[in-house]
C-alpha positions in Angstrom: 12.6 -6.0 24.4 12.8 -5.2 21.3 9.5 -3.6 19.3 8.1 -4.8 16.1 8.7 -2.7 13.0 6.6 -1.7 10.4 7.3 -0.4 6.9 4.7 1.8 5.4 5.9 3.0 1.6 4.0 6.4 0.3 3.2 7.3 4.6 3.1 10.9 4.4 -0.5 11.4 3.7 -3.7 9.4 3.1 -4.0 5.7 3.2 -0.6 5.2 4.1 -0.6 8.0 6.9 -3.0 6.5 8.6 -2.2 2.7 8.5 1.3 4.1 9.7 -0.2 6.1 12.8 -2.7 3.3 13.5 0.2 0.5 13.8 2.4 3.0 15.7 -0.8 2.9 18.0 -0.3 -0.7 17.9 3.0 -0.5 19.2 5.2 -1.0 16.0 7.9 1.4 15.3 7.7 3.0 11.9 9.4 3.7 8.7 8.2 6.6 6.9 8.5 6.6 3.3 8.1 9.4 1.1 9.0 10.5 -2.6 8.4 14.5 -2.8 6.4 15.6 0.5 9.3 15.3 3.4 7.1 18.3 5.4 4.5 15.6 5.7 7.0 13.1 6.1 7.9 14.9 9.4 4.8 15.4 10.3 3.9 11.6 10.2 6.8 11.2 12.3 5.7 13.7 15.0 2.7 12.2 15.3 4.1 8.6 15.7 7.0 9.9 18.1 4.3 12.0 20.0 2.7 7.9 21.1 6.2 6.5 22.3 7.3 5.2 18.9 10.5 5.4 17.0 10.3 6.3 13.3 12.9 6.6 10.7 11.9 8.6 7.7 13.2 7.7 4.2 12.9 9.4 1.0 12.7 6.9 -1.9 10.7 6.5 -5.1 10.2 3.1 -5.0 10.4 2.9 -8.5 13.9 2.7 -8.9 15.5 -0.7 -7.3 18.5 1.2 -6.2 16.8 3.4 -4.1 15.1 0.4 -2.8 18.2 -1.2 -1.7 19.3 2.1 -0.4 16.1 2.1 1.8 16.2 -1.2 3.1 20.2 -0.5 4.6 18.8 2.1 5.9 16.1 0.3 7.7 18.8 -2.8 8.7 21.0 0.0 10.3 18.5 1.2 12.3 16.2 -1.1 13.7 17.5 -4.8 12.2 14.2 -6.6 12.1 10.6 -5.7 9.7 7.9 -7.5 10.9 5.3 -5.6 8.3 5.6 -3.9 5.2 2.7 -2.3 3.5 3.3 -1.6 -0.2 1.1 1.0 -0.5 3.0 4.2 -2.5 1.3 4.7 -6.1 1.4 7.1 -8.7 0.2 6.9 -13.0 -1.4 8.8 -15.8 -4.6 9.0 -16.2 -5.0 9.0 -19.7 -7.4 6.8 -22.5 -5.6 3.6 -23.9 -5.3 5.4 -27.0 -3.1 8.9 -25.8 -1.2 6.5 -23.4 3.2 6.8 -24.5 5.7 4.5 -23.5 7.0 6.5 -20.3 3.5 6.4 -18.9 3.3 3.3 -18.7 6.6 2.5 -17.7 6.3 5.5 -15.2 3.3 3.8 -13.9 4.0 0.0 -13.4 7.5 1.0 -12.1 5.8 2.7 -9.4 2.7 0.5 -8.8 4.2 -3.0 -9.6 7.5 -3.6 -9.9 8.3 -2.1 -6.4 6.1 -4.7 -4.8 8.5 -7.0 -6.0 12.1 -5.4 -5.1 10.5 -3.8 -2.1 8.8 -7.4 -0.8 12.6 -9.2 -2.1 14.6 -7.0 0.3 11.5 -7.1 3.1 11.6 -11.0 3.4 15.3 -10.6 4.4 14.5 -8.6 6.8 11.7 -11.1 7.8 13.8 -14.0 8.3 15.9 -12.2 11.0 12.7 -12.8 13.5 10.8 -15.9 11.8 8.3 -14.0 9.8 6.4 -11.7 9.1 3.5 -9.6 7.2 2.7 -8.2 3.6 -0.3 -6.2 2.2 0.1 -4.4 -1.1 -2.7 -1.6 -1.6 -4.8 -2.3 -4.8 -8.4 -0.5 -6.2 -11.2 -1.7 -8.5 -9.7 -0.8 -11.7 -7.6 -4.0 -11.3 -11.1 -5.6 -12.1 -13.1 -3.0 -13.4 -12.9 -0.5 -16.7 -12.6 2.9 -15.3 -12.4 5.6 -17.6 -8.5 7.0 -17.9 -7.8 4.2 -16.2 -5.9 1.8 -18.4 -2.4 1.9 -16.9 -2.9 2.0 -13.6 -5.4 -0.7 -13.9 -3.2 -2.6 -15.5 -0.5 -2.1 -13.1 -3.2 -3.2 -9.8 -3.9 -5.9 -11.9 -0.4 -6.9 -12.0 0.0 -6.2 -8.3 -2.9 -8.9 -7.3 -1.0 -10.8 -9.3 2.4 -10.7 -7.5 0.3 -10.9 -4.4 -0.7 -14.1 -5.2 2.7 -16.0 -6.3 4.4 -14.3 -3.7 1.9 -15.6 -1.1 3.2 -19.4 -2.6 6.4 -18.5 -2.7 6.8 -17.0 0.5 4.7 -19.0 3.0 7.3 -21.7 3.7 9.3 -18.5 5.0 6.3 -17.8 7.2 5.5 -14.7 5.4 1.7 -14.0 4.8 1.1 -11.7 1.5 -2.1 -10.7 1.0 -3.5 -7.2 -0.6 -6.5 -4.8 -0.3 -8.2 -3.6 -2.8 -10.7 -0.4 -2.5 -13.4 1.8 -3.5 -13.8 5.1 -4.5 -11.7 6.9 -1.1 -11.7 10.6 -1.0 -7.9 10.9 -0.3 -5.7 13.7 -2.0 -4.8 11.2 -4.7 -8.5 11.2 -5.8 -8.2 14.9 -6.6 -5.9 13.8 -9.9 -9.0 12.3 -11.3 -10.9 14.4 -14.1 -13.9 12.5 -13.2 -13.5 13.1 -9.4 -16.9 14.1 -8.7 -18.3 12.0 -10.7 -17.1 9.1 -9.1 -17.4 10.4 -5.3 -21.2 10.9 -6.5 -21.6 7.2 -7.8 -19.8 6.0 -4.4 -22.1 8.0 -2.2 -25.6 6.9 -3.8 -24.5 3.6 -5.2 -22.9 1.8 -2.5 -25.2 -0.8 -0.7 -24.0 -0.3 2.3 -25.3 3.2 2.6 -22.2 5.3 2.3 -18.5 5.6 0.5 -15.5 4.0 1.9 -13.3 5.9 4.0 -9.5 6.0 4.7 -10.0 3.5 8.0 -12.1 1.2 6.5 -9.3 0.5 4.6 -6.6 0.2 7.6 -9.3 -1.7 9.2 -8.2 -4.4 6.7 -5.2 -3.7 6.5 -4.6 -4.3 10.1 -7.2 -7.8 9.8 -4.5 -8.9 7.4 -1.4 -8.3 9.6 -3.2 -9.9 12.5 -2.9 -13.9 13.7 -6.7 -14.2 13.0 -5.9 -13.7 9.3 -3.3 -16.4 9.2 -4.5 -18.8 6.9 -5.7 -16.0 4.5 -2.9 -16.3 2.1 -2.8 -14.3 -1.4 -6.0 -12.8 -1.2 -7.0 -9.5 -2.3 -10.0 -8.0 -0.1 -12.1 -5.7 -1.7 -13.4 -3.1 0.7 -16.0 -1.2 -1.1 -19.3 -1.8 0.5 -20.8 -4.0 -2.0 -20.6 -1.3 -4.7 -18.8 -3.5 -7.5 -21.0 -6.1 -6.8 -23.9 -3.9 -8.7 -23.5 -3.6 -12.5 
């Protein structure tokens, strides 16, 4: 019998890490994508192995189509099928509108946007091999909300949400449920970029209604709601997991 398959993009630490262990744990086998840390990559892999799982680890920045297409051969090759991908890899400068240049932002919505869209073209080939299947892009609050330094990568969530939603449309008739989460403040290593880092993991801990910050499974939590057949007429949402904090001023 052969086992579902799950592509996890940016899975060699934080979010992505653990969505990948936690659907290995599921019984998918993974693919492990990474840009820079392949020791962590392996790791991941270890880890996933170490449960029964195969994994196939593939360094690609997803910001460059042709090392998209390069991935997904590599994917076909080895396992023919992907029954989930999770575009969660992200990257941007955190810089005020006003000191942002041109390779910033095109730095930034290469990484954060347009690989949802190559990444999710070359995934629902894959999909249509076995009937179907599941997408959740990873977005945050700055795709709603004015965060300081924020501007491109805000923008670029933005436009992911966005591509969540017409791909959701265009998609469903393939059988191909796109949805995305969008989260909090989430003490992960990417956090530790932020100049305001403390700031904001004060806010999140005495803010929040429900009594505490998000953390990295409350995330896969919904991540894994999404991918599941109870979430099957929940089509081009983006569920914010944040514990009610946005919904204070």
């Amino acid at each position: 019998m052969t086992n579902k398959v799950a592509l996890i993009t940016g899975s060699s630490r934080g979010i992505g890490r653990q969505t990948a262990l936690r659907l290995a744990r599921e019984g998918y086998d993974i693919v492990i994508n990474y840009a820079r840390s392949k020791s962590k990559a392996l790791e991941v892999a270890e880890e996933i192995e170490a449960l029964g799982r195969k994994t196939l680890v593939v360094k690609a920045n997803v910001g460059d189509v042709a090392k998209i297409k390069t991935m997904f051969e590599a994917i076909e090759a080895e396992f023919g099928r992907l029954d989930v991908f999770v575009s969660n890899a992200a990257s941007g400068v955190l810089r005020p509108a006003m000191e942002l240049q041109e390779s910033h932002w095109d730095w930034t919505m290469e990484i954060n946007s347009k690989a949802f869209l190559f990444c999710a073209q070359e995934a629902a080939r894959l999909m249509d091999k076995n009937g179907g299947g599941k997408m959740v892009s990873i977005s945050s609050l700055g795709s709603i909300r004015v965060l300081e330094n924020y501007t491109s990568v805000g923008v670029s969530k933005a436009a992911l949400e966005a591509l969540t939603r017409y791909l959701a449309v265009e998609l469903a008739t393939r059988n191909i449920a796109v949805n995305a989460v969008s989260g909090g403040a989430v003490d992960t290593e990417a956090l530790k970029h932020f100049p305001n880092r403390e700031e904001l993991l004060a806010d999140a801990a005495k803010e929040t209604p429900a009594g505490r910050m998000v953390d990295v499974e409350d995330m896969v939590d919904a991540v894994m709601f999404l991918i599941s057949d109870s979430a099957e007429m929940i089509r081009g949402q983006t569920i914010i997991v944040d514990g009610g904090r946005s919904l204070l001023m």
